[in-house]
C-alpha positions in Angstrom: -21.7 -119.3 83.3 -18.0 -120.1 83.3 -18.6 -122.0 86.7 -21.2 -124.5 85.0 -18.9 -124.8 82.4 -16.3 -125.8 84.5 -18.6 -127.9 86.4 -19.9 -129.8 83.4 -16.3 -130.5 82.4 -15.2 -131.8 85.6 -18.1 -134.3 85.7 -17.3 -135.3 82.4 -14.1 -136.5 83.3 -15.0 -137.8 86.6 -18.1 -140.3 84.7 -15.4 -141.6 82.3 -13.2 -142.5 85.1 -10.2 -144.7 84.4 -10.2 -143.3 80.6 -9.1 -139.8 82.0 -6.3 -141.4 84.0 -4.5 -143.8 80.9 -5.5 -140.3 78.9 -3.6 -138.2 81.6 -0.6 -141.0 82.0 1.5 -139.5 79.2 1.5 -136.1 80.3 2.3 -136.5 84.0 5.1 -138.5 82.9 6.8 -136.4 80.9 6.3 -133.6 83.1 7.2 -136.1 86.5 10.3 -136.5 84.0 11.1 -133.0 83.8 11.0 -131.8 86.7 12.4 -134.8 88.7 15.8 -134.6 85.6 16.1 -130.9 85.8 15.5 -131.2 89.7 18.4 -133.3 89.5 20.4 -131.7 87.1 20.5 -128.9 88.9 21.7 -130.6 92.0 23.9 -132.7 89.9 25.5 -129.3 88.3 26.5 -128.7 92.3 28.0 -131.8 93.1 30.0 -132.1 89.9 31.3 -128.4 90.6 31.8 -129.8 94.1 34.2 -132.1 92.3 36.4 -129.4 91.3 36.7 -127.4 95.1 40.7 -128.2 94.8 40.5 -125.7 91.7 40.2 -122.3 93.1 39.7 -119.1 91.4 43.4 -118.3 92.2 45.2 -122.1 91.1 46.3 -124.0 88.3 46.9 -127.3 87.1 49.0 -129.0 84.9 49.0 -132.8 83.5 49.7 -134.8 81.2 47.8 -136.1 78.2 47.4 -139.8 78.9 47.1 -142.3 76.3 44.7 -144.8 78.3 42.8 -145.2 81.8 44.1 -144.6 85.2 45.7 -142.0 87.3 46.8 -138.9 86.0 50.2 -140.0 83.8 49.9 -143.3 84.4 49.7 -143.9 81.0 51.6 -141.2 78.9 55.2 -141.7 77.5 56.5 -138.5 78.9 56.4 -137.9 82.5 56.2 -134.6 84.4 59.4 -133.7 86.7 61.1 -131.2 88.4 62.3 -129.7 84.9 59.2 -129.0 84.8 58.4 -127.6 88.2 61.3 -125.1 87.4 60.0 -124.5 84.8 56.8 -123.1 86.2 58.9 -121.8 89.6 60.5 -119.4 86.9 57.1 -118.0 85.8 56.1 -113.8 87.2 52.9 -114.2 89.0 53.4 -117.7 90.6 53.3 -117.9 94.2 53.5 -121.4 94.9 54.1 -125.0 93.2 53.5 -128.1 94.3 53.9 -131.7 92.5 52.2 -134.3 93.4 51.6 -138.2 92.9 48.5 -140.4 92.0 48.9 -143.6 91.5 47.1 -147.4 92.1 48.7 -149.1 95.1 48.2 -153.1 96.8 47.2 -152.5 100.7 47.2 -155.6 102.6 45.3 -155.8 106.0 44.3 -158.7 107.9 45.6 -161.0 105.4 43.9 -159.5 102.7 44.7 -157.4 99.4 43.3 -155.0 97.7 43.8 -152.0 95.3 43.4 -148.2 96.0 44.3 -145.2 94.8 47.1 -143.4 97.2 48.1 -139.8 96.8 51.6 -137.9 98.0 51.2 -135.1 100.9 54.0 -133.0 100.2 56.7 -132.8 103.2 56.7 -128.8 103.3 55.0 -127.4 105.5 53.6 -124.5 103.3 52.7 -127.2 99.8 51.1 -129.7 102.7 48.9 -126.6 103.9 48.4 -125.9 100.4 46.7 -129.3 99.1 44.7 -129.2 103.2 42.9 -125.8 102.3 42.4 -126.8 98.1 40.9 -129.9 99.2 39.3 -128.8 102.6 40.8 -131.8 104.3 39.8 -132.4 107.5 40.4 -135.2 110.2 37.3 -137.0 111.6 39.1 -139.1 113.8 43.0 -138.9 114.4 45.2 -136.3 113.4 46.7 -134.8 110.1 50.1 -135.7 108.8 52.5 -133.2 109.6 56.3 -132.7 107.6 57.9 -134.7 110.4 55.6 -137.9 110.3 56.7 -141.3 108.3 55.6 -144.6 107.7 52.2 -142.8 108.9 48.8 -142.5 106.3 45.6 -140.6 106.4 42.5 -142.3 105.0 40.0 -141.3 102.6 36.3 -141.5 104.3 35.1 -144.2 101.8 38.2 -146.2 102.2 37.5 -146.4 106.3 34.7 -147.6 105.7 35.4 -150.3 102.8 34.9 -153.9 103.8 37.2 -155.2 101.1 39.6 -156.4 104.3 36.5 -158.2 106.4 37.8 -155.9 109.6 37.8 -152.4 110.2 40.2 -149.7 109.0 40.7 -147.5 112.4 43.5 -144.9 113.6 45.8 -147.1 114.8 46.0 -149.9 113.1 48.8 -150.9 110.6 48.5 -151.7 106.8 51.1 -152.6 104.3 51.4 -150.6 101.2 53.7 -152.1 98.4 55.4 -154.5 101.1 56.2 -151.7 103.2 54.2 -151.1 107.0 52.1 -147.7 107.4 50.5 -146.6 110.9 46.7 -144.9 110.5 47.1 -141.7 112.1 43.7 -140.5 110.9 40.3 -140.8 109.2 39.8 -137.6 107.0 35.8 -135.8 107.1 33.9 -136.6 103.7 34.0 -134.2 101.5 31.9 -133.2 98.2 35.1 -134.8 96.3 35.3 -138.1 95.4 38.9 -138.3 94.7 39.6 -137.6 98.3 37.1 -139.9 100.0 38.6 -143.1 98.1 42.3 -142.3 98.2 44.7 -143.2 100.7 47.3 -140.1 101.9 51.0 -140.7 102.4 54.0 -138.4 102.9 56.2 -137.9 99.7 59.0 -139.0 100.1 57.3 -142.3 101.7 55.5 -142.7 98.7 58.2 -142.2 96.4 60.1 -144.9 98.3 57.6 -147.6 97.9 56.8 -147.2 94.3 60.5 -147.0 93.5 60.2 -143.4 91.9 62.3 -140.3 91.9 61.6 -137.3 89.5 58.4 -137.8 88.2 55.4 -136.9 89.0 51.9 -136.8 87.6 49.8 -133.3 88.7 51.8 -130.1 89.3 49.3 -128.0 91.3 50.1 -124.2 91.2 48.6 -120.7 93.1 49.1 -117.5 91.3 49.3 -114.3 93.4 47.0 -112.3 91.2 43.8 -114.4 90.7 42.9 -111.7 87.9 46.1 -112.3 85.8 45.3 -116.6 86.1 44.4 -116.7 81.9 47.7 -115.0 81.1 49.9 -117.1 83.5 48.1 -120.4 82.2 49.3 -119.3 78.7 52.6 -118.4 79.5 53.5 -122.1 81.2 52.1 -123.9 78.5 53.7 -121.9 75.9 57.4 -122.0 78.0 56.6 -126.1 78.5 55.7 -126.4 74.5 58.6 -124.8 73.7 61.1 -127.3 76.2 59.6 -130.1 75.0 59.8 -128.8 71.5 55.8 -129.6 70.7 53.8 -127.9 68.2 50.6 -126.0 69.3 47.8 -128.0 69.5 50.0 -131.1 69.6 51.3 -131.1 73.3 51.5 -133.4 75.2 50.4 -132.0 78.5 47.2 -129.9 79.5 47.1 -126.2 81.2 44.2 -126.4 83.4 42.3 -123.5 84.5 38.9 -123.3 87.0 37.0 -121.4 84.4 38.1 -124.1 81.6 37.4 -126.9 84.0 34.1 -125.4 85.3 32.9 -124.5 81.6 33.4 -128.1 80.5 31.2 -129.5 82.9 28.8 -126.7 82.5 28.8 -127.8 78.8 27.9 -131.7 79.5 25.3 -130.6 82.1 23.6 -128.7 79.5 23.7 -131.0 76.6 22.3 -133.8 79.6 19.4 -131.8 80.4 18.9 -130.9 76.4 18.8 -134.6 75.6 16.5 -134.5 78.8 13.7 -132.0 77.6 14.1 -134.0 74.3 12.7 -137.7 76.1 10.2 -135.8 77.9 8.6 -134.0 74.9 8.5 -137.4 73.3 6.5 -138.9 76.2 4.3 -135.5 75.9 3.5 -135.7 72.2 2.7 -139.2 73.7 0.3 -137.6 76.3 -1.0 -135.2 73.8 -1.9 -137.8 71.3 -4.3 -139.3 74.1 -6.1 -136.4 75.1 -7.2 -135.8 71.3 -7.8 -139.4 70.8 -10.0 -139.5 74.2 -11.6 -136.1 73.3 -12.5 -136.6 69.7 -14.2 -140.5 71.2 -16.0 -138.4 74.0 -17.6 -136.2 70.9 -19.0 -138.9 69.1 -19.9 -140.6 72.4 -21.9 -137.4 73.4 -23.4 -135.9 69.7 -26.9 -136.3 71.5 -25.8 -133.9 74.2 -24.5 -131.4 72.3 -27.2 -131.7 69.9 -29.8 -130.9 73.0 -27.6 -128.4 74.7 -28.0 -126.5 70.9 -31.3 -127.3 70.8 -31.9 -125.1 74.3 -30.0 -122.4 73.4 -25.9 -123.2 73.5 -23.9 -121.9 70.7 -21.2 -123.2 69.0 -18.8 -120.9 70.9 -20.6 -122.4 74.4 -19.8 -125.9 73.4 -15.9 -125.1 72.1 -15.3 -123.6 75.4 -17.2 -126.4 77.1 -14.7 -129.2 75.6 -11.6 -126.7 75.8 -12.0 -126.7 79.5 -12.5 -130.5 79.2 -9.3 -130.8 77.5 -7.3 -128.5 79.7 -8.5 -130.0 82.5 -7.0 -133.1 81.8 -3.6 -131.3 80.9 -3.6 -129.6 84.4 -4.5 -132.2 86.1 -2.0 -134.5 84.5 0.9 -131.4 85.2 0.0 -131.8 89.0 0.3 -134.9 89.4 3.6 -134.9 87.4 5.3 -132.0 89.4 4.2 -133.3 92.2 5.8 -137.4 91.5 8.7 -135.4 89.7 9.8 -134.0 92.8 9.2 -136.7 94.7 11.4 -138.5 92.6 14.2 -136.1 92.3 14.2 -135.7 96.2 14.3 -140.1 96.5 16.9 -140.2 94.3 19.4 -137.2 96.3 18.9 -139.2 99.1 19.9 -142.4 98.1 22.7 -141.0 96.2 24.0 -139.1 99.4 23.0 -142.5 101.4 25.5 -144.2 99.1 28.1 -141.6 99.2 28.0 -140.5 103.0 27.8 -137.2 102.3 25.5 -134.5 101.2 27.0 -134.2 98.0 23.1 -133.7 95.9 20.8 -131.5 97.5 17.6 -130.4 96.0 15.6 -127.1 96.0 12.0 -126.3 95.2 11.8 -124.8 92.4 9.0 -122.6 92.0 9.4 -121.4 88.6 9.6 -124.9 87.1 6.9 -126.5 88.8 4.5 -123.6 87.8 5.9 -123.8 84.3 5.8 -127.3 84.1 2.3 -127.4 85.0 1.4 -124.7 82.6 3.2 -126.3 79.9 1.2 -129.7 80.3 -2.3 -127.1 80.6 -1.3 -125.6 77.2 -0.8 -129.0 75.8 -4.3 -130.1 76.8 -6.0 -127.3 75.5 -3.8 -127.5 72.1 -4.6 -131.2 71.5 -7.9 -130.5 72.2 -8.8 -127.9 70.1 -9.5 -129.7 67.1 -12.0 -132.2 68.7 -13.9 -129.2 70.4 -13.9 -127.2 67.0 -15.5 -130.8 65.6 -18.1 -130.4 68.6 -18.7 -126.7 68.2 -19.8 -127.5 64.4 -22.5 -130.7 64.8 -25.6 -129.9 63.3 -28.4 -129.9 65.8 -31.0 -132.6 64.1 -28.0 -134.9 63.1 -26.8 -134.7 66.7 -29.8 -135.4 68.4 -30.6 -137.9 65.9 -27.7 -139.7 66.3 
């Protein structure tokens, strides 16, 4: 019996043709919105983390507050320095401390200039080895800097490939940085972190000389020895740095930053995003909803006769309830289907032209088989729910005003 049911349902929707299709549109949007967002989000949630590799479970780092855009302390009043650094040096627990510079820099090549971000590389061996392994630099062509090179850069992967200077970047060739010459040594591998695929990396002291600096610096990066004691070292720096610079709490002027902090932030954004998310997509299903009653409840009054003959023959009122419930849910499923199925096509188009633009694999997507089946059942629940009341309308025609009619 169930089988004719279904049977009758499905030719129902089949006869009425494009009207099951506009009625379905709302729902296999909002669930093609769903999964392709979360899809993303998810994959998004991985790159962003990505972003943070440099920020071990074992290091630190301190900033600045800045008061505007740019580089980290570009734009505060009080600069970090070697007072500083001591500082931290002094601190139990801390294995190793190392300064660094980020700043905006004019390169000239071929004639041309441009700006770019350039970042120190610190001359020690042991702090240069440091910022390699946080950042998992790697050459792709070339070499690394070593503590005896000058005058010698690496370049970011997205800065080799830049066309700002209408000729290629290559290892080799000589740019000029703030009036002074630099040799390319090397082409660095891209990496999930953007900050090192667009910046340019010079020796310290180099970079110091060309920007005209000396005891300042903008990120102190720090490893503790006891990645389980990293909370209670954070806390003793900024409280030792608060009390040098005087600075009430809450008021300073500089930032302890720890993985778990860093990593809970984002975590924080991604979930508001994908609340805001489920929040357009129920819209566009209340949306979807709205059509399947509208579409069921026209279908009853379009097909009184029917019912009233399949009474007349022997259907009850429970026969026909079921009859347009099936209808109903049909056209949820079937509208969840098609959804899942353009969500994750969507979600998958959308990775891949972000890693085409990037050059790296820095969004990649999994199946999910838990949201896709949820999904779907979500947009079948809907269809029966908005049906319901048209069905129970159905269920209740009296036979001789049905057929009549």
């Amino acid at each position: 019996m169930i089988k004719e049911y279904f049977n009758l349902s499905w030719k129902s929707l089949k006869h009425r043709g494009l009207r099951s299709w506009l009625t379905m549109l709302g729902i296999f949007i909002g669930i093609a919105a769903v999964v392709a967002l979360i899809s993303l989000g998810s994959g998004l949630r991985t790159a962003i983390t990505g972003q943070f590799n440099a920020l071990s479970v074992d290091k630190l780092t301190l900033q600045n507050k800045g008061s505007g855009f740019g580089p980290p302390g570009s734009a505060v009043a009080q600069k970090l320095n070697d007072h500083d650094v001591k500082i931290i040096e002094g601190v139990s627990g801390v294995e190793i401390v190392v300064p660094r510079l980020v700043r905006v820099a004019k390169i000239e090549y071929n004639k041309i200039s441009s700006f770019f971000y350039v970042v120190d590389l610190p001359d020690e061996s042991k702090k240069a080895d440091f910022v390699y392994d946080s950042f998992n630099i790697k050459s792709q062509e070339g070499r690394l800097l070593t503590s005896n090179d000058r005058n010698k850069i690496l370049l970011g992967s997205d800065i080799a490939k830049t066309k700002s200077f209408d000729k290629d970047l290559r290892v080799g060739s000589k740019v000029t940085i703030e009036g002074k010459d630099f040799e390319i040594i090397g082409v660095l591998e891209p990496t999930g972190t953007f900050q090192v695929n667009n910046a340019i990396i010079i020796p310290t002291k180099d970079l110091q000389e060309v920007l005209g600096i000396e005891d300042e610096w903008d990120v102190i990066g720090l490893q503790v020895e006891d990645k389980d004691e990293i909370e209670q070292i954070a806390q003793i720096i900024e409280n030792r740095i608060r009390q040098d610079r005087n600075e009430k709490l809450g008021e300073e002027s500089f930032s302890v930053e720890t993985p778990a902090q860093v990593l809970s932030s984002v975590n924080t954004i991604l979930n508001i995003i994908n609340i805001i998310i489920i929040g357009i997509a129920a819209i566009s299903l209340f949306v979807g909803a709205v059509g399947i009653t509208n579409t069921m409840y026209t279908s009853v009054l379009e097909r009184r006769r029917e019912i009233g003959i399949m009474k007349a023959i022997g259907a009850r009122n429970s026969d026909v309830l079921l009859i347009f419930l099936i209808e109903a849910g049909l056209l949820g499923l079937a509208g969840g289907i098609i959804g899942a199925v353009i969500g994750l096509g969507l979600a998958f188009g959308a990775a891949s032209a972000a890693n085409g633009f990037f050059g790296t694999k820095i969004i990649e997507i999994s199946i999910s088989y838990s949201l896709l089946f949820s999904s779907i059942l979500f947009a079948l629940l809907v269809g029966i729910a908005a049906g319901t009341f048209p069905a129970y309308r159905a269920s209740k025609l009296n036979v001789v005003d049905a057929i009549k009619s």
